[in-house]
N, CA, C and O atoms as CSV, one atom per row, in Angstrom:
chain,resi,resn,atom,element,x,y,z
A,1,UNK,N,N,0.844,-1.154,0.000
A,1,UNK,CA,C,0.000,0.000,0.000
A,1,UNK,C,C,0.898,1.227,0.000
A,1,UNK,O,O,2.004,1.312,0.533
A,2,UNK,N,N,0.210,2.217,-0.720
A,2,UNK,CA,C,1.069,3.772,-0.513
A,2,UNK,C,C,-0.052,5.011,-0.345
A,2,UNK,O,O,-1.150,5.180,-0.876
A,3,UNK,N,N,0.662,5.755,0.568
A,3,UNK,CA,C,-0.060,6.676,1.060
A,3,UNK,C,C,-0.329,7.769,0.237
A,3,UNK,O,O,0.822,8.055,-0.090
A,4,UNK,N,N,-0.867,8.379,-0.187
A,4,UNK,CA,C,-0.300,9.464,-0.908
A,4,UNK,C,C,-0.974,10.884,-0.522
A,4,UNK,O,O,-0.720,11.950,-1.085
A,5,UNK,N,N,-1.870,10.697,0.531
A,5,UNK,CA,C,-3.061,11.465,0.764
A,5,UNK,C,C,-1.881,12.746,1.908
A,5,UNK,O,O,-1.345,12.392,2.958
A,6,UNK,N,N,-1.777,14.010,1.358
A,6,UNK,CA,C,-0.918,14.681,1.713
A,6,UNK,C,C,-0.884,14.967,3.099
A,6,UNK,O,O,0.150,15.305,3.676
A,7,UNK,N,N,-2.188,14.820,3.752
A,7,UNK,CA,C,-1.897,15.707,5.595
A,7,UNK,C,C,-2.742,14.437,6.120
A,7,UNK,O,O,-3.859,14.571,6.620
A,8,UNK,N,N,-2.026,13.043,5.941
A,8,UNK,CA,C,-2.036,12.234,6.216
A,8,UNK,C,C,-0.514,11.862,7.132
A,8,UNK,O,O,0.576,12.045,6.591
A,9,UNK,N,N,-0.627,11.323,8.573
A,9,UNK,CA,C,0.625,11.297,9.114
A,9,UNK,C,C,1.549,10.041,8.565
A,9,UNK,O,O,2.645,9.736,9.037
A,10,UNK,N,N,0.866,9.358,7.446
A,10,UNK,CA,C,1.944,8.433,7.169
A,10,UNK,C,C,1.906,8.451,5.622
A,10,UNK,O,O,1.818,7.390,5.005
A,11,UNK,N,N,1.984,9.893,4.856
A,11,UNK,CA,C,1.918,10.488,3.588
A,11,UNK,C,C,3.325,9.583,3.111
A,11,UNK,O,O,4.273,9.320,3.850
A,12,UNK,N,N,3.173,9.191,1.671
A,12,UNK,CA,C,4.820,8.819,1.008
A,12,UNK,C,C,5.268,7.899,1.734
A,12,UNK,O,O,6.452,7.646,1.515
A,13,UNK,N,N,4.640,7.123,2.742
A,13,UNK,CA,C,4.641,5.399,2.993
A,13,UNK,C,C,4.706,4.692,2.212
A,13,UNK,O,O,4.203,5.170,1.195
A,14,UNK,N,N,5.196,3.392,2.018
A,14,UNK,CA,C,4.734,1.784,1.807
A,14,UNK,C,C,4.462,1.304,3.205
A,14,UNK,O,O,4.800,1.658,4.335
A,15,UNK,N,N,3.628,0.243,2.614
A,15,UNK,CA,C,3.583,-0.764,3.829
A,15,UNK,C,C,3.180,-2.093,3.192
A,15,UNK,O,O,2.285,-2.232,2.359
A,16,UNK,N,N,3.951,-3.038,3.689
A,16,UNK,CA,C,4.226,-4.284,2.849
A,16,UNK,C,C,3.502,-5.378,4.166
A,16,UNK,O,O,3.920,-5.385,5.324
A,17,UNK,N,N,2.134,-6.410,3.552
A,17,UNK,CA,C,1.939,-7.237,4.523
A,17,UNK,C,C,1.782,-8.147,3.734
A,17,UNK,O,O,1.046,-8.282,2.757
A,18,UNK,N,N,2.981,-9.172,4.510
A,18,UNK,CA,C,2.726,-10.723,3.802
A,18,UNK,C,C,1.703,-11.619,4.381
A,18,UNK,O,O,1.669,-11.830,5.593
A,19,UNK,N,N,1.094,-12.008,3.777
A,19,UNK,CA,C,0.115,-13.376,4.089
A,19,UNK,C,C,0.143,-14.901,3.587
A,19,UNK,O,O,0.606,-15.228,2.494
A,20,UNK,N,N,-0.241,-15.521,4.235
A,20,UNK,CA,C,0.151,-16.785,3.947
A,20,UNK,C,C,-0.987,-17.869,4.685
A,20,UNK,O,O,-1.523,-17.370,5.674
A,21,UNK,N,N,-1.433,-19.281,4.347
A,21,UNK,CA,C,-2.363,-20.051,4.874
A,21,UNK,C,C,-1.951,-20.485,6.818
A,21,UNK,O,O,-2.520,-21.086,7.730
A,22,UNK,N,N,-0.458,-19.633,6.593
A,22,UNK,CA,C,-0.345,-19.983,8.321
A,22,UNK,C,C,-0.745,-18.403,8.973
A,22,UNK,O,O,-1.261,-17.993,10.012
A,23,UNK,N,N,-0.334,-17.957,8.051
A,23,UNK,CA,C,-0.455,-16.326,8.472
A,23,UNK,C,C,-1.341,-15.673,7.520
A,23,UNK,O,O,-0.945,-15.347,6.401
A,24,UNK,N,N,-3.097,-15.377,8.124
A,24,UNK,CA,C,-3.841,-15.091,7.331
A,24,UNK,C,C,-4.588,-14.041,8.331
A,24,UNK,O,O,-4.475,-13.851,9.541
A,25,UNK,N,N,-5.620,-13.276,7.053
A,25,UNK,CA,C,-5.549,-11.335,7.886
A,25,UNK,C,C,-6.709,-10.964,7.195
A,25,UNK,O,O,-6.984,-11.321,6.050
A,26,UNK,N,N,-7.394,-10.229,7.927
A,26,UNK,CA,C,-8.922,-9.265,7.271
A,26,UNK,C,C,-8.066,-7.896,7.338
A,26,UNK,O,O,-7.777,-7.278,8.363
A,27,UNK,N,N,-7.731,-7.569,6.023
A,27,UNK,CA,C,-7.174,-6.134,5.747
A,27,UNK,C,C,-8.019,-5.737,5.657
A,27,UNK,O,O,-8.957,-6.335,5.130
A,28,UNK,N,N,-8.147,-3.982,6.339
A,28,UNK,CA,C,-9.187,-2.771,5.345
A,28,UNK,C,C,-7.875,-1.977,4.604
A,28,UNK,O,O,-6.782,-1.695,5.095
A,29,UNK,N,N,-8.209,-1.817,3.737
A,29,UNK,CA,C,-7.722,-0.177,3.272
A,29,UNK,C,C,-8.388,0.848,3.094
A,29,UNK,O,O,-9.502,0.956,2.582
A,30,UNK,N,N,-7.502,1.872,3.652
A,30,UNK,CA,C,-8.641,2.950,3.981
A,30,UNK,C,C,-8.582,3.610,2.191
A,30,UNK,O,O,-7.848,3.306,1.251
A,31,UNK,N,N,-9.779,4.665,2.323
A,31,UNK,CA,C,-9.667,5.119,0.806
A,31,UNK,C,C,-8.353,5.821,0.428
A,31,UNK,O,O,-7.390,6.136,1.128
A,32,UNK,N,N,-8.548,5.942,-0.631
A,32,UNK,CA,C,-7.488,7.032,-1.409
A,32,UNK,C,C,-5.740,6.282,-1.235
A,32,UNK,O,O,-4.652,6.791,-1.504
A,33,UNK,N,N,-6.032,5.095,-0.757
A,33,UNK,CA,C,-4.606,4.699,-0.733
A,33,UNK,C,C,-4.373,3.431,-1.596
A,33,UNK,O,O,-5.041,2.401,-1.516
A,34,UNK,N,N,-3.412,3.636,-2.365
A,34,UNK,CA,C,-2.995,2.990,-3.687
A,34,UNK,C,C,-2.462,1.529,-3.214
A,34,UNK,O,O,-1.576,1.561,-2.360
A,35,UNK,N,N,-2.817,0.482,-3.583
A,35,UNK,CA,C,-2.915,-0.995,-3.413
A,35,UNK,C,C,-2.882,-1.829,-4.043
A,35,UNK,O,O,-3.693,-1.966,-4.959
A,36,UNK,N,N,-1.917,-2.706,-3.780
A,36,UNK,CA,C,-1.552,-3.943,-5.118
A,36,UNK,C,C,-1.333,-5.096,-4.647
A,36,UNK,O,O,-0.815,-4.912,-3.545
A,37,UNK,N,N,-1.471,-6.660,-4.933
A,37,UNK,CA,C,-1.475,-7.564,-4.764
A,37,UNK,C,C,-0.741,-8.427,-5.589
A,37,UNK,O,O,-0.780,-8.650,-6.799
A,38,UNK,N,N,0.010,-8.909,-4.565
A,38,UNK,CA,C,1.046,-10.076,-5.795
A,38,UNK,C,C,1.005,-11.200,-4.739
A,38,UNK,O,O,1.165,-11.203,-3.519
A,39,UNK,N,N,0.624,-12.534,-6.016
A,39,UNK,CA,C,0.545,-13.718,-5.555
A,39,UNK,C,C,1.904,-14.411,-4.889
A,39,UNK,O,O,2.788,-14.039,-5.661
A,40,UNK,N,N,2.589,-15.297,-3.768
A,40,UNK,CA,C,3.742,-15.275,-4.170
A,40,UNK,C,C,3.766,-17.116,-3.505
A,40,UNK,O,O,4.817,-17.702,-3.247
A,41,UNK,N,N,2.462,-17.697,-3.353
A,41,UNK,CA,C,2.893,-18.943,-3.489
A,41,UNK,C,C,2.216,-19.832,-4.697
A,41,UNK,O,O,1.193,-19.443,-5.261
A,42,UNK,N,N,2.929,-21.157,-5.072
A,42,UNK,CA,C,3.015,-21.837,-5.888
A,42,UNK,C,C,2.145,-22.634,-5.712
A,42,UNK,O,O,1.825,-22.591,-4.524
A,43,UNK,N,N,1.217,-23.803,-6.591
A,43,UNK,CA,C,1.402,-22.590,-7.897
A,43,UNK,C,C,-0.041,-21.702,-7.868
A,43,UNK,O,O,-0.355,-21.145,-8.919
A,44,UNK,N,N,-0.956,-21.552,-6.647
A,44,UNK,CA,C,-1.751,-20.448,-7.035
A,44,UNK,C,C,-1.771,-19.721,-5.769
A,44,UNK,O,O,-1.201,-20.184,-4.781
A,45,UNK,N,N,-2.547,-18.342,-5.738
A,45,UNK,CA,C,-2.566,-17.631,-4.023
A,45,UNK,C,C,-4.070,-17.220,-4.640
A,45,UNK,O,O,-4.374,-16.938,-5.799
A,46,UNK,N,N,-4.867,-17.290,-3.475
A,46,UNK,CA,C,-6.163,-16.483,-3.585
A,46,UNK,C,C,-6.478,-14.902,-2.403
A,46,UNK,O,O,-6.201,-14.548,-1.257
A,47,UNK,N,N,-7.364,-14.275,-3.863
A,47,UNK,CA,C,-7.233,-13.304,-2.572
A,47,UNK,C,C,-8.623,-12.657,-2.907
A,47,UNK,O,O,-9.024,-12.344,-4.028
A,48,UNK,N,N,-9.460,-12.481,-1.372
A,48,UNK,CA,C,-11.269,-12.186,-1.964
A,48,UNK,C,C,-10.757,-10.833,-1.718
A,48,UNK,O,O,-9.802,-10.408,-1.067
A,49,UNK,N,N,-11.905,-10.139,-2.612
A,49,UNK,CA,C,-11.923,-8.267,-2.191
A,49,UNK,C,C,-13.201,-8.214,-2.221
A,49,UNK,O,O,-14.019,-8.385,-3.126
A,50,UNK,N,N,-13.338,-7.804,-0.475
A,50,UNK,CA,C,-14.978,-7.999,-0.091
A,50,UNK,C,C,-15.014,-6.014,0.278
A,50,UNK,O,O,-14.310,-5.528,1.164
A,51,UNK,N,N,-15.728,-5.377,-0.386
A,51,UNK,CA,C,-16.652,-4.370,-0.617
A,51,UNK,C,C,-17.834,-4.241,0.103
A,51,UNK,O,O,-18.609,-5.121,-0.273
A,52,UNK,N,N,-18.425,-3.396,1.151
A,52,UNK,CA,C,-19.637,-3.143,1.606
A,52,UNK,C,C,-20.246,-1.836,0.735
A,52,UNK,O,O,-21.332,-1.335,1.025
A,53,UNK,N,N,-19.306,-1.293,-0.499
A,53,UNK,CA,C,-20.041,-0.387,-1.279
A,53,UNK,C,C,-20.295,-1.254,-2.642
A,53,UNK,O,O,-19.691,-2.286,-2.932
A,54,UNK,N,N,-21.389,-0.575,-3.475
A,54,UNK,CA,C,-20.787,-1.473,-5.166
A,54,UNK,C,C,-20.072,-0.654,-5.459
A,54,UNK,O,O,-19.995,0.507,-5.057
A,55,UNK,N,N,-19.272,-1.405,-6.462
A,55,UNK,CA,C,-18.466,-1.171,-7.053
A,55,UNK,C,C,-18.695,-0.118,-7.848
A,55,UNK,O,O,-19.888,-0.162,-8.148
A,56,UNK,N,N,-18.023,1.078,-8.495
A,56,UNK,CA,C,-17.767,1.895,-9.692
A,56,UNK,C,C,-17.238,1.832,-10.236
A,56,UNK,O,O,-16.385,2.016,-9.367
A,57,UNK,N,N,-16.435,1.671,-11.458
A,57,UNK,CA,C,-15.122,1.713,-12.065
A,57,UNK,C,C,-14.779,3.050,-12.368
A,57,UNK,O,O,-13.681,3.410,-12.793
A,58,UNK,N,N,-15.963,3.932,-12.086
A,58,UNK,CA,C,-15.513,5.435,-13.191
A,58,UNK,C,C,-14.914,6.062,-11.101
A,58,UNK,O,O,-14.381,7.171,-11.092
A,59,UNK,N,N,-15.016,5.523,-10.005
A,59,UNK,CA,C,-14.589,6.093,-9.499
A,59,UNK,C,C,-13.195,5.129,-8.957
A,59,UNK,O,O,-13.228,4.778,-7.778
A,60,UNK,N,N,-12.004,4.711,-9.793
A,60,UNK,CA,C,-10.934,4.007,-9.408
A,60,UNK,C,C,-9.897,4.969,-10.840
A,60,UNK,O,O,-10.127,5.336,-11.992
A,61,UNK,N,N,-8.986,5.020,-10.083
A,61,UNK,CA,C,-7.583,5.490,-11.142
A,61,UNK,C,C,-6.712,4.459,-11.102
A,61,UNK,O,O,-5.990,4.439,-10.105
A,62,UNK,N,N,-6.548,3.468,-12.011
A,62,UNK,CA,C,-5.255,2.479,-12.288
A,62,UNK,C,C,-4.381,2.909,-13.095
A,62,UNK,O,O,-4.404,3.529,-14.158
A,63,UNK,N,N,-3.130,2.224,-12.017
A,63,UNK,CA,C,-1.566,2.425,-12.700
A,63,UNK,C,C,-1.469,1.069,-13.053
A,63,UNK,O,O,-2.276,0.187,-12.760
A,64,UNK,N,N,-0.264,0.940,-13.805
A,64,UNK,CA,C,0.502,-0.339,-13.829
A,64,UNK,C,C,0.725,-0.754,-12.626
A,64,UNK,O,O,0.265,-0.108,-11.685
A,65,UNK,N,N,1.481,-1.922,-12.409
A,65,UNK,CA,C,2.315,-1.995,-11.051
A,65,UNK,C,C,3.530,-1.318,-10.822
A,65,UNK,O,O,3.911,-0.738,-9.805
A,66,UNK,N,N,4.127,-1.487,-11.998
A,66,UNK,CA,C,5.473,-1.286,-12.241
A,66,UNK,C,C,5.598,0.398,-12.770
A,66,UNK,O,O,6.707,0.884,-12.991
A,67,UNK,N,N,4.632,1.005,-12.896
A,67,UNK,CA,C,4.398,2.617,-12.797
A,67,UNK,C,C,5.591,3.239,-12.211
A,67,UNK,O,O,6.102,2.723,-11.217
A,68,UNK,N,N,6.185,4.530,-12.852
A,68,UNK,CA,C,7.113,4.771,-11.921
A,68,UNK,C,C,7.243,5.654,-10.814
A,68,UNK,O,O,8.155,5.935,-10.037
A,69,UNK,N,N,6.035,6.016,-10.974
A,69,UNK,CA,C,5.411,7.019,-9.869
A,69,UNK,C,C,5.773,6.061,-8.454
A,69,UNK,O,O,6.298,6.594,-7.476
A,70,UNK,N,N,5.449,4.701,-8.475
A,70,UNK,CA,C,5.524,4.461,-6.881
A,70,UNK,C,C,6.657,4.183,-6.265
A,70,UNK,O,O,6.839,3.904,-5.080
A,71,UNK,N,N,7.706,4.311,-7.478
A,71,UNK,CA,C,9.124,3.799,-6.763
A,71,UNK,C,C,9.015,2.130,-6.110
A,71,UNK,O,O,10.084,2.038,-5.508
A,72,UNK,N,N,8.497,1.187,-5.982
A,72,UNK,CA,C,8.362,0.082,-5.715
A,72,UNK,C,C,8.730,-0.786,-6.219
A,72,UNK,O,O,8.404,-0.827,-7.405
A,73,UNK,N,N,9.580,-1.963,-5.708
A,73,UNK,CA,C,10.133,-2.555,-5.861
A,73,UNK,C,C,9.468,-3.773,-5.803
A,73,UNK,O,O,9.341,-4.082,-4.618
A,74,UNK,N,N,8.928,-4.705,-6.632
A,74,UNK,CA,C,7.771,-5.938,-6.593
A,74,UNK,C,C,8.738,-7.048,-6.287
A,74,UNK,O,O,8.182,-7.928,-5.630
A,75,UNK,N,N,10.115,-7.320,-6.567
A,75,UNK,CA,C,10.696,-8.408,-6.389
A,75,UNK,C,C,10.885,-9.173,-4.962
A,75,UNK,O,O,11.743,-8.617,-4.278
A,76,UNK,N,N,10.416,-10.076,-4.475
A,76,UNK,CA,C,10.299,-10.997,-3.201
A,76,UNK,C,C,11.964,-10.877,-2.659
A,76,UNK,O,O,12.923,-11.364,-3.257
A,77,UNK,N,N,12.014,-10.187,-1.518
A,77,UNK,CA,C,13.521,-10.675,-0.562
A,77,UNK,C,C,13.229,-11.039,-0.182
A,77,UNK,O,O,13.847,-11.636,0.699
């Protein structure tokens, strides 16, 4: 996740949470903060995105992942 929301106290953050079937988590994200998902076990990972609003598409802005706006680094250490 990245923050970008300016008079936000954790503005120009990442925050990286791994999950896994031993280590599993009910994330929220709050709005306006930019969010990406990468699978990283073999050979599949599932991941639900449960919504209490419907959906819009005309109100979401997508980047690539690899965008260079986020400075992020996708490769697994």
């Amino acid at each position: 996740m990245f923050d970008e929301r300016e008079k936000s106290k954790t503005f120009g953050e990442y925050q990286e949470i791994f999950l896994s079937p031993e280590n599993y988590s009910l994330i929220t994200i709050p709005p306006n903060i930019w969010n990406g998902f990468k699978g990283l076990d073999d050979p599949e990972s599932i991941i639900a995105n449960c919504i209490n609003l419907p959906h819009d598409e005309n109100e979401m802005i997508r980047k690539d992942h690899d965008d260079k706006y986020f400075k992020y680094d996708w490769i697994k250490k």
